[in-house]
Each structure stands twice: as structure tokens, then as C-alpha cells.
C-alpha positions as CSV (number, residue, x, y, z in Angstrom):
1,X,59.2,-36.5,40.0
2,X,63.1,-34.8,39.0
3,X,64.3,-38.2,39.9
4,X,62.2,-40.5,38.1
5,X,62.4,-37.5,34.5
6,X,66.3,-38.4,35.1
7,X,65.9,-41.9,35.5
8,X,63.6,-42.5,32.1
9,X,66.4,-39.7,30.3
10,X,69.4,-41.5,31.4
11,X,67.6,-45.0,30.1
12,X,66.9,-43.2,26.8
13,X,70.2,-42.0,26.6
14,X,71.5,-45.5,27.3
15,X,69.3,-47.1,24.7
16,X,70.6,-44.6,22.1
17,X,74.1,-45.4,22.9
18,X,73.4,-49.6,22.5
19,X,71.6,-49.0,18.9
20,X,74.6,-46.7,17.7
21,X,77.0,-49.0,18.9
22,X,75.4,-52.0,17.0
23,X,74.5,-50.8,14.7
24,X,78.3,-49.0,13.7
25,X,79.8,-52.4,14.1
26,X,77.6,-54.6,11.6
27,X,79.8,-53.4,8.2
28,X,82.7,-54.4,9.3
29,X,81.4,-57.8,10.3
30,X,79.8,-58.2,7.1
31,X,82.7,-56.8,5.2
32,X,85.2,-59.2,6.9
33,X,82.9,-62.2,6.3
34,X,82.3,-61.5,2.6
35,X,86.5,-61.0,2.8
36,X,87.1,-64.7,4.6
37,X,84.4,-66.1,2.0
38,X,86.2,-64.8,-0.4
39,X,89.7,-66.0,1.1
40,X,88.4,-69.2,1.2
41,X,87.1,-69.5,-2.6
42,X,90.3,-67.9,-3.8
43,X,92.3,-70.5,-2.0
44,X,90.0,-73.5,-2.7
45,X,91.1,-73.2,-6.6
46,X,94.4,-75.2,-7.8
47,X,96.0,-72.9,-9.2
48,X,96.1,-70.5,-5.8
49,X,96.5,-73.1,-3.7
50,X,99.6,-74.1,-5.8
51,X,101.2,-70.0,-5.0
52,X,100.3,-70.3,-1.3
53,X,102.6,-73.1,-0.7
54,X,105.0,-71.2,-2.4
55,X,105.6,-68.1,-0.2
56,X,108.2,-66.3,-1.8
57,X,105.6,-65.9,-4.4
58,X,102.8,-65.1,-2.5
59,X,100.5,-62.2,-3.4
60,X,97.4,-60.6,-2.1
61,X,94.6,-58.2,-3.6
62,X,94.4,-55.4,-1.3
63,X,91.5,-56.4,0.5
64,X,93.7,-59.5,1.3
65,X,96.4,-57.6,2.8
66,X,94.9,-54.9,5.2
67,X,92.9,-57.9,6.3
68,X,96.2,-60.0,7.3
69,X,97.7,-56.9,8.9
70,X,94.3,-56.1,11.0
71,X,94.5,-60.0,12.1
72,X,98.2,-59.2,13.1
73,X,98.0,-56.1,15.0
74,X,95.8,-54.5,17.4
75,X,93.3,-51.8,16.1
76,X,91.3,-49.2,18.0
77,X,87.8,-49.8,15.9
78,X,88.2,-49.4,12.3
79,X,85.8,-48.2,9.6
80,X,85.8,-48.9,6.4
81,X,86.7,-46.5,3.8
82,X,84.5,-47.7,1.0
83,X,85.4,-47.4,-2.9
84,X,83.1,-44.5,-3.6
85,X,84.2,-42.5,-0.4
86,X,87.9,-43.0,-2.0
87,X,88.4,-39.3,-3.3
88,X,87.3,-38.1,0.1
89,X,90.5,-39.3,1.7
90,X,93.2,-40.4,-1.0
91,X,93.4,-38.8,-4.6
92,X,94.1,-41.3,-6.9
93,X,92.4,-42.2,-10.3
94,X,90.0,-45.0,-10.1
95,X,91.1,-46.0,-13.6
96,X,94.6,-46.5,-12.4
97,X,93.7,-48.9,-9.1
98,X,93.5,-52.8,-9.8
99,X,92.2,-53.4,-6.0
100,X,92.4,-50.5,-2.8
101,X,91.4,-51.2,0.8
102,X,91.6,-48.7,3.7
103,X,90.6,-48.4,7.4
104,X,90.4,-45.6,9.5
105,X,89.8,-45.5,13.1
106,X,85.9,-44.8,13.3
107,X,86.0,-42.4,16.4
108,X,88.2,-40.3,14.7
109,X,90.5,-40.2,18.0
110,X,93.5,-42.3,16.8
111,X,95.8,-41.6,13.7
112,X,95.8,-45.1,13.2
113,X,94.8,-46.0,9.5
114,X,95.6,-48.4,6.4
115,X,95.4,-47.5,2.9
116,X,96.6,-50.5,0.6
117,X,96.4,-49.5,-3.4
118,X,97.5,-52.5,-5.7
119,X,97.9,-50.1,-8.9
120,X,97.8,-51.7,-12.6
121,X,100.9,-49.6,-13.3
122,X,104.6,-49.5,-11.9
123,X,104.3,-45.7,-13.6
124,X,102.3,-44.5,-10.9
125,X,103.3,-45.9,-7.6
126,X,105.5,-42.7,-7.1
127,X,102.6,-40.6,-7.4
128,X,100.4,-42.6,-5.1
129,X,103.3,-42.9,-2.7
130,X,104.0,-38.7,-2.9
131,X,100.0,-38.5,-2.2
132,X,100.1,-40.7,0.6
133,X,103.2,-39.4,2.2
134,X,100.9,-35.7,1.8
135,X,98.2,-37.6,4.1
136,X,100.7,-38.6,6.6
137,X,101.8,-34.7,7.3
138,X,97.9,-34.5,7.5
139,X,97.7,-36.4,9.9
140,X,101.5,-35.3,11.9
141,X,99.6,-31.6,11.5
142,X,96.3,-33.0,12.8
143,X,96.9,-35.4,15.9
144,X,99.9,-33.8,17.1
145,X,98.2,-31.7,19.3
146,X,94.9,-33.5,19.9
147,X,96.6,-36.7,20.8
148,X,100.5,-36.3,20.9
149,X,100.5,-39.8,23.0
150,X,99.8,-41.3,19.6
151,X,102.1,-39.6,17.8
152,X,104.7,-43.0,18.0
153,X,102.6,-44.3,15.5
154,X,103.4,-41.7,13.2
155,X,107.0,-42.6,12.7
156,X,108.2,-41.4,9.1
157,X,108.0,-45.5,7.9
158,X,104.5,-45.3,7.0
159,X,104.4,-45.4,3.4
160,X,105.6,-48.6,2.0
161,X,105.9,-49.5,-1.7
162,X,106.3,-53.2,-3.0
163,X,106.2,-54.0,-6.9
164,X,103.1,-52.3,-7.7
165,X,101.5,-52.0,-4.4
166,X,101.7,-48.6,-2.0
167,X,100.6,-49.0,1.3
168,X,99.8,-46.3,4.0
169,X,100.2,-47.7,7.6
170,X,99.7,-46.0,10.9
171,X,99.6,-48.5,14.0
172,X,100.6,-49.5,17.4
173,X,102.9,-52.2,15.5
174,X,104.0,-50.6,12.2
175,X,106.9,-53.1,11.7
176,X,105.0,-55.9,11.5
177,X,102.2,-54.5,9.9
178,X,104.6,-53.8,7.2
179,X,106.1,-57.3,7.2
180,X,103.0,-58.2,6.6
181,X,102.6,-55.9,3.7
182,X,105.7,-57.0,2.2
183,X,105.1,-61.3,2.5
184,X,101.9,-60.3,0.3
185,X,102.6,-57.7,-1.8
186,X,104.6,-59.0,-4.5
């Protein structure tokens, strides 16, 4: 009777485990198909079509660009830091953002993590960039211990700055996640 007790637990247990897992990865495959819809809108007008053959002049919403860089380089599974979770994570002004995307890792066991802010002033990319540098020590303080195999990812080149966009970026492949920050952020 033990045997068969374990048997319907383990099952139960297993069952659990499916529903969490499907049911954790359905916003991001929403979020990225609502994104690619709205790639493919953007880039069906004239006028957009007209700056994306000219890639010196390229330029991306936020959204855009953590979205390129997640295409480019591999990701341990990302959650989406939503708009009104913002403040939990970043401290910026919602008044002073003109489009933010970020990802974190959603086990919480990696560092890795992308913050893009496009701000609607040059006046305060130096703040955001001071706050995000603060979030990198953070996360040096935090992971150094729990996962110091990581810690190459955490390379003091994590905060970027272009025009008015700030980007934090923590990943396997930071330089060409930040390539890819730079061709779009303009």
C-alpha cells in the first residue's frame, strides 16, 4: 500500500511540476508575439521601411532592442519585468521614460538580465546609468557567492549608454549583446 501512496504522490508531484512549467512560459510567448506583430506593422509603414535600409540610422523602441539582443544571444529563461513592477527593480521616474524593457532570469539562479530605458531626456541618462551601475554591485554582492561560475558575466561593461538610451546587460555574450544595443540605439 507504501508503494502505490508513493506512486499516486510522485504523479501529483509530476502533474504540479507540468502545469507550473506551462503555465510560467505562456507571457513570454505572448509578449514576444504581440512584440513581432508589432515589428512587423512598424516596418510595413514607408516611412520605417525607408530608416531600415538605412542602418546607420537605425533605431529601436526598447522593446525592439532587448528583443534583437534575446534573438542574438543565448538566455537561461527570462521573465518579464513588466511596466508596473518597474520601481521594484530599477528606480527611475515613469514620467522621464519614452519606452523600457527588461528581462530577468525567472529562476532567479543566473545574474543574467537586460534593462533597456529609451529616456525622453539626454538630462537624465547619467542618473539612470549611476542607478543601474548601483544594480550591477547588487547583483556582484548577490551572485558572487551563490553562483561565482557566473560571475564572467558580470564584467564591469554592463551598463551601456547610446544617445538617449541606457542599457543594463548581464549575459553569456555581453559583447554582442551590446553591439546589438549600439546598431539600434541611436
Amino acid at each position: 500500500m507504501k508503494s502505490f501512496t508513493k506512486r499516486i504522490m510522485a504523479g501529483i508531484i509530476c502533474a504540479m511540476i507540468a502545469v507550473s512549467i506551462c503555465g510560467c512560459s505562456g507571457g513570454n510567448a505572448q509578449s514576444s508575439a504581440t512584440e513581432s506583430t508589432a515589428s512587423s506593422e512598424a516596418s510595413s509603414t514607408p516611412d520605417s521601411s525607408a530608416e531600415a535600409s538605412d542602418s546607420s540610422e537605425a533605431t529601436g523602441t526598447a522593446a525592439e532592442i532587448t528583443a534583437k539582443i534575446q534573438a542574438d544571444v543565448k538566455f537561461p529563461s527570462m521573465a518579464e519585468i513588466e511596466a508596473d513592477r518597474m520601481s521594484g527593480y530599477y528606480d527611475v521616474a515613469s514620467d522621464k521614460i519614452e519606452s523600457f524593457s527588461a528581462y530577468i532570469c525567472g529562476s532567479g539562479a543566473y545574474p543574467d538580465e537586460i534593462a533597456v530605458f529609451q529616456l525622453k531626456s539626454a538630462d537624465d541618462v547619467a542618473d539612470v546609468k549611476a542607478m543601474l551601475e548601483k544594480r550591477v554591485e547588487s547583483q556582484t554582492a548577490t551572485f558572487k557567492d551563490y553562483t561565482p561560475d557566473e560571475m564572467y558575466k558580470i564584467n564591469g561593461k554592463n551598463v551601456v549608454t547610446s544617445g538617449n538610451y541606457v542599457a543594463l546587460i548581464i549575459c553569456a555574450d555581453n559583447a554582442k549583446a551590446i553591439e546589438d544595443f549600439n546598431s539600434m540605439a541611436k
